[in-house]
C-alpha positions in Angstrom: -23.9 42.2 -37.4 -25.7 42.2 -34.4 -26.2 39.0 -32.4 -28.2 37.9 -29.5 -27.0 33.9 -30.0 -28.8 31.3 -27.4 -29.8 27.3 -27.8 -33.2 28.6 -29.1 -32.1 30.8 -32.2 -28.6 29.9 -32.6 -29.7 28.5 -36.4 -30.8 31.9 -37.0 -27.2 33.6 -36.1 -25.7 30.7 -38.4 -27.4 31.5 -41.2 -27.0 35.1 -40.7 -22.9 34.4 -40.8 -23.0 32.0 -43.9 -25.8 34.6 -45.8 -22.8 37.8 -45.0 -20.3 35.6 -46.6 -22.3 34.5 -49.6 -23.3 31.3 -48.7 -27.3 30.8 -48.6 -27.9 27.2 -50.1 -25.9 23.8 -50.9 -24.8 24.7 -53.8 -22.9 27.9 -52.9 -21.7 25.9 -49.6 -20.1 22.9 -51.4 -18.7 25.2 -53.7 -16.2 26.9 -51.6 -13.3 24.6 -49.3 -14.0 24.8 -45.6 -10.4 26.0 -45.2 -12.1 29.2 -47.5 -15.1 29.4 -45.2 -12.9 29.6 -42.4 -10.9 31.7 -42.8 -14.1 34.2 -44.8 -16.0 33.7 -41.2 -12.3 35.0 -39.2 -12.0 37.7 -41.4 -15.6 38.7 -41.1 -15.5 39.0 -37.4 -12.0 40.4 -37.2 -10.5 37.2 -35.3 -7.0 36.0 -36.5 -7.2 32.6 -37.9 -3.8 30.5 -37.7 -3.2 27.4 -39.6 -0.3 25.2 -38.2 1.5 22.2 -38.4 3.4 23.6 -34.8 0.5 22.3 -32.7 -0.9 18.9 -31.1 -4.1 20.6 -30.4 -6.6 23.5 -31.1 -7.0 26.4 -29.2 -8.1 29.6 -29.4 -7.2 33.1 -26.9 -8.0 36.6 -26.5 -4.5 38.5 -26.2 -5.3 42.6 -26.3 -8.6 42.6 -27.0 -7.5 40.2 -30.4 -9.0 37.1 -30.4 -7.3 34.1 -32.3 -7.7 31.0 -33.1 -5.0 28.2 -33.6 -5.5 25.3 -35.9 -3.5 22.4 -35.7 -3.0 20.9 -39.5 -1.6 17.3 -38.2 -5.6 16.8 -37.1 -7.7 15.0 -39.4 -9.8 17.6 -41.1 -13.2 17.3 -39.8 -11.7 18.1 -36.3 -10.1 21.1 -37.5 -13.6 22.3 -38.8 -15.7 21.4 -36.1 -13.2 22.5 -33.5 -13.0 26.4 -35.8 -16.8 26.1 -35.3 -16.8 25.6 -31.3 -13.7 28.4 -30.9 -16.1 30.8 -32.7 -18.7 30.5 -31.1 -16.7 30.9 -27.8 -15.3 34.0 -29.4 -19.1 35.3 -30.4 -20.4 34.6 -26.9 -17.6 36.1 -26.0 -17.5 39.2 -28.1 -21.4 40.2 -28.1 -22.8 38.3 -24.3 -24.5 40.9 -22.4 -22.7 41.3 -19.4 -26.3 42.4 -17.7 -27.2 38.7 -18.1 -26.7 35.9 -15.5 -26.0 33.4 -18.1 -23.3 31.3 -16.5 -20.3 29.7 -18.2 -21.6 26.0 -18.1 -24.9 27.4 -20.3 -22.4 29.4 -22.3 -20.4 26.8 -23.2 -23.6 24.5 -24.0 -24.8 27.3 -26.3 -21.1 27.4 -28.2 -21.2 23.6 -28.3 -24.9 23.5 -30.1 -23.2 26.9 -32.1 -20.9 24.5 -33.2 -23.0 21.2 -34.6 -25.3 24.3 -36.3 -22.0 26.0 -37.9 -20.7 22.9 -39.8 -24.3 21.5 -40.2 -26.4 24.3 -40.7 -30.3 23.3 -40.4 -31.3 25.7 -43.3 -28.8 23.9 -45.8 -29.8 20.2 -43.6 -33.7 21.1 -45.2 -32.4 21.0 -48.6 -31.5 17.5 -48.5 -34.5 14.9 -49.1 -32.6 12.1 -47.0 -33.3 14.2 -44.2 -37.1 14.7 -44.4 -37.7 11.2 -45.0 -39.1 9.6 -42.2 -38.6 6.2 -43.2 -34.6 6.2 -43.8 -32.9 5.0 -40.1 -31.0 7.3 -37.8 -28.0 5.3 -38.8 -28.3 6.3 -42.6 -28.9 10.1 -41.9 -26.2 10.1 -39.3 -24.0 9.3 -42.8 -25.5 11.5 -44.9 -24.1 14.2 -42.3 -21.1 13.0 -42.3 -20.3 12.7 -45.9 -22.7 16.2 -47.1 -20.8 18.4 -44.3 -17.2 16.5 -43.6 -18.1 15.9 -39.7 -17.2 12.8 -38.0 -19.8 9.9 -36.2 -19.7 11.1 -32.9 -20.5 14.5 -34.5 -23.2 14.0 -36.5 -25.3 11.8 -34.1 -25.5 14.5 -31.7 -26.0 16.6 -34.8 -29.0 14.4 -35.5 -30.3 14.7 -31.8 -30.0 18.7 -32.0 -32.0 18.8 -35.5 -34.7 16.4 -34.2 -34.9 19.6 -31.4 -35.4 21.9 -34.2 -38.2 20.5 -35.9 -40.0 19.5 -32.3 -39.6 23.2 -32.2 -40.3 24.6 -35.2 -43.7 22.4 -35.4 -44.3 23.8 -32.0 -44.6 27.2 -32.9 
């Protein structure tokens, strides 16, 4: 897979990842465990995935040329998964970043970060939910809604929230 991942089109590299591992709607994504999807997503991109009870914290390194990441099981789970999602896209900026390009690390890191709220919320799966599109229900309500469709906690899903609200400014836009 080829990937040229920025703010602007990270949704497309998301759904790109979830439509190579057999996941292109709701259905098919609350069908499999996120501990599956995980470790699917690892496998895909050749990135050892460690599941641990040994650590405080989650991390993830790049030993060899082998990229891994370390996932600490005394975490509640929605941290595991949303920490998975930042480590990957790390490891994809990582793996595919242009070295010709003066992106720095601060905008690299933004971009995994926005990677990350996209991986465990994806906006082509947030579309298929009719809370979403109504304009009436508050931010509070959608903020659950996130939370409870994709296992992400508050502080995630509100910026979440803020990041979709990006999307559609920019997809009406265009």
């Amino acid at each position: 897979m080829e990937l040229n991942m920025n703010i602007d089109n990270v949704h497309h590299t998301v759904k790109k990842i979830y439509e190579e591992n057999e996941l292109r709607n709701l259905s098919d994504f609350h069908s499999v465990s996120k501990k599956d999807i995980m470790q699917k997503v690892s496998r895909y991109f050749q990135i050892d995935l460690y599941l641990t009870d040994r650590l405080d914290s989650n991390e993830s390194n790049n030993l060899g040329n082998q990229y891994r990441i370390f996932i600490s099981s005394n975490k509640p789970f929605n941290d595991q998964w949303q920490d998975f999602a930042f480590f990957i896209g790390c490891i994809l900026l990582d793996k595919y970043h242009d070295s010709g390009t003066s992106e720095s690390l601060t905008n690299s890191m933004d971009t995994a970060r926005i990677f990350s709220f996209e991986f465990c919320a994806p906006y082509f799966l947030i579309k298929e939910l009719q809370e979403m599109q109504e304009e009436y229900i508050d931010n509070y309500s959608k903020v659950l809604v996130l939370m409870n469709v994709f296992d992400i906690n508050y502080y995630f899903a509100t910026k979440r929230l803020t990041f979709l609200r990006y999307q559609k400014f920019k997809e009406q836009s265009t």
